[in-house]
C-alpha positions, 0 to 999 in steps of 0.5 A: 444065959451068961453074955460074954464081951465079944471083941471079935473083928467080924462077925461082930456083936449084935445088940442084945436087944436086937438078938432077943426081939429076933429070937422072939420072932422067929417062930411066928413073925407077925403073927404069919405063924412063919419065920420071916425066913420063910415068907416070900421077899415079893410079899407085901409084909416082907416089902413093907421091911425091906422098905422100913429099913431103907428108910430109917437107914436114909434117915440115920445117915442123912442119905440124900434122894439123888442117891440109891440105897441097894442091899446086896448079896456077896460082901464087900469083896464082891464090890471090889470087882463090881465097882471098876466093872460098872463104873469105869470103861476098859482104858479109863483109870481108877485110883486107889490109896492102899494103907493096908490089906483091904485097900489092897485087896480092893486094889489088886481086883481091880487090876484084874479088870481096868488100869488101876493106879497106886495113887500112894502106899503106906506100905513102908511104914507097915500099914501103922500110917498113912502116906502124906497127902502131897506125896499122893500120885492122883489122876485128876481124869481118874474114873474115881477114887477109892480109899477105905477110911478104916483099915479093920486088920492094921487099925489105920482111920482116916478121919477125914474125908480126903480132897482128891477134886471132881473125881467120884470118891468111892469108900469101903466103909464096912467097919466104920459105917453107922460109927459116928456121922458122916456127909454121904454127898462127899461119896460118890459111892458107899459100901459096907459089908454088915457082919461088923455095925449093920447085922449078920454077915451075907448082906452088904450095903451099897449107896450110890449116887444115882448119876453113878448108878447110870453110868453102869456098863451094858455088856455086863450080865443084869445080876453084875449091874449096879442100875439092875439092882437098883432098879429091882429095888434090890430084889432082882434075885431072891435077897438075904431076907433073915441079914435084911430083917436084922439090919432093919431090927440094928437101925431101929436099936440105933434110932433108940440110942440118940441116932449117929451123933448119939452112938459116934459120942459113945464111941469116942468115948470107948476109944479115947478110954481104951487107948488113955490105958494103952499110952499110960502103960509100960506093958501094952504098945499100940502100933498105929501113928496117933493121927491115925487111929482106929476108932472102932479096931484098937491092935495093941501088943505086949512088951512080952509076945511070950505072954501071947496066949495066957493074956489071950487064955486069961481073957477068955476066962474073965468072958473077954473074948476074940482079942487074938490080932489078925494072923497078918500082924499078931498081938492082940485087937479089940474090936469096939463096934457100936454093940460093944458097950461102955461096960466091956471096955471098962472089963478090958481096961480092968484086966489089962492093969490086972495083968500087968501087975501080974506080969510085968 
């Protein structure tokens, strides 16, 4: 078997190691003689992980007990319609601080359903920084207020979590969580897609505080309501089993490598590595105002685009593989997720100076 280095945005790379014990399960998990693809999610052995996880996912975020922990189907896109539904009334408003295509979008569907307001927008600096905090409209009667701290396209991190008072603040967290620690009592809501530090796509994890969870309109259908789901344990309807059982195989792959600070000091270290190269280079260019910079999604453009594709060919062949940026910005995006090793980084670095040497 030869493993490539995956840059890829999402779906991302698991954990060797994850992907081994799984490929060893499947045929036999437990020794049921079944996948675990194939026992029932009401069973007392798929239970028993559904609720593992759950607790070594409470135990590595430090998630208090006044908040509920749903796996759901849907995405985060899901979410962004779900979240003004349950948790805002028709002529409440909701705010939402768009600093680039997910915020967007999250925004966008909410104005499908209830008033929801542009609270800022870094749309003048082309998404590459964030609008300064006094310039923000805020509603201070708002519903809640949404951000999502990791833009995973444009590479925009907010690094800390942003004082907008006694509103219930709700973030997309779906390229950051499990990246380093973070004080969940701060959220009101937290949500995440898995396809980029949790597991395989299809399964997304919501935690809300339970207050919120109450706050959940009655005219909407039980498999739109957030207190349904919590309720049934998430398991109102027939769950993503297979994503399930691999998140709880990724939280018990991150327990074993130090918890949160233990995989957050790795990452740092991957970024500051990764962009020491980019800065100290004639060659490469990194877009995003350095406040601001992603830890997890690093975009960098070559001071000859006319090099795109052999950078991008070239890649691919030394086993460096998905730096293609998104097709909304162009240039180049390595994704550092947390089962990207140290090891990979260093491979980028290396061929990076390789190629400007070659081609500058």
């Amino acid at each position: 078997m030869s493993r490539v280095f995956n840059f890829s945005a999402g779906p991302a790379v698991l954990p060797l190691e994850v992907l081994e014990q799984a490929r060893a399960e499947i045929p036999d998990w437990q020794g049921s003689g079944m996948s675990v693809m194939e026992v029932s999610h009401r069973s007392k052995a798929f239970i028993a992980v559904a609720e593992e996880a759950e607790a070594d996912l409470r135990e590595l975020m430090g998630i208090p007990d006044d908040y509920a922990v749903m796996f759901l189907q849907g995405g985060a896109t899901m979410q962004f319609a779900l979240l003004p539904m349950n948790l805002s009334q028709p002529g409440e408003t909701v705010d939402y601080l768009v600093t680039g295509s997910w915020s967007k979008k999250a925004c966008k569907e909410a104005q499908v359903v209830r008033n929801a307001r542009v609270v800022a927008d870094g749309a003048e600096s082309s998404y590459t920084d964030v609008p300064a905090r006094d310039n923000w409209q805020l509603d201070p009667d708002a519903a809640y207020f949404h951000y999502t701290p990791n833009e995973t396209i444009g590479g925009v991190e907010i690094h800390d979590v942003p004082d907008v008072g006694d509103v219930p603040i709700l973030a997309d967290m779906s390229s950051t969580i499990l990246s380093r620690p973070v004080d969940v009592s701060r959220f009101g809501v937290i949500y995440a897609g898995a396809q980029k530090n949790i597991g395989p796509a299809g399964l997304t994890v919501v935690i809300m505080r339970r207050d919120l969870v109450e706050r959940t309109a009655d005219d909407l259908p039980s498999i739109m309501r957030y207190k349904s789901h919590a309720d049934g344990g998430s398991m109102l309807n027939t769950p993503p089993t297979f994503s399930w059982y691999l998140a709880g195989l990724v939280f018990k792959w991150l327990k074993a490598q130090g918890g949160i600070a233990g995989i957050g000091e790795r990452n740092r270290r991957k970024a500051e590595s990764l962009y020491a190269a980019i800065d100290a280079s004639d060659f490469f260019a990194n877009p995003v105002a350095r406040d601001y910079r992603s830890w997890v999604n690093v975009p960098f453009t070559l001071a000859k685009p006319d090099l795109d594709g052999a950078f991008l060919a070239q890649a691919e062949a030394a086993g460096l593989m998905n730096l293609k940026g998104h097709r909304s910005v162009g240039g180049m995006r390595a994704s550092i997720y947390n089962a990207m090793s140290e090891e990979g980084v260093r491979a980028l670095i290396d061929f990076m100076a390789e190629f400007e040497r070659t081609h500058a």
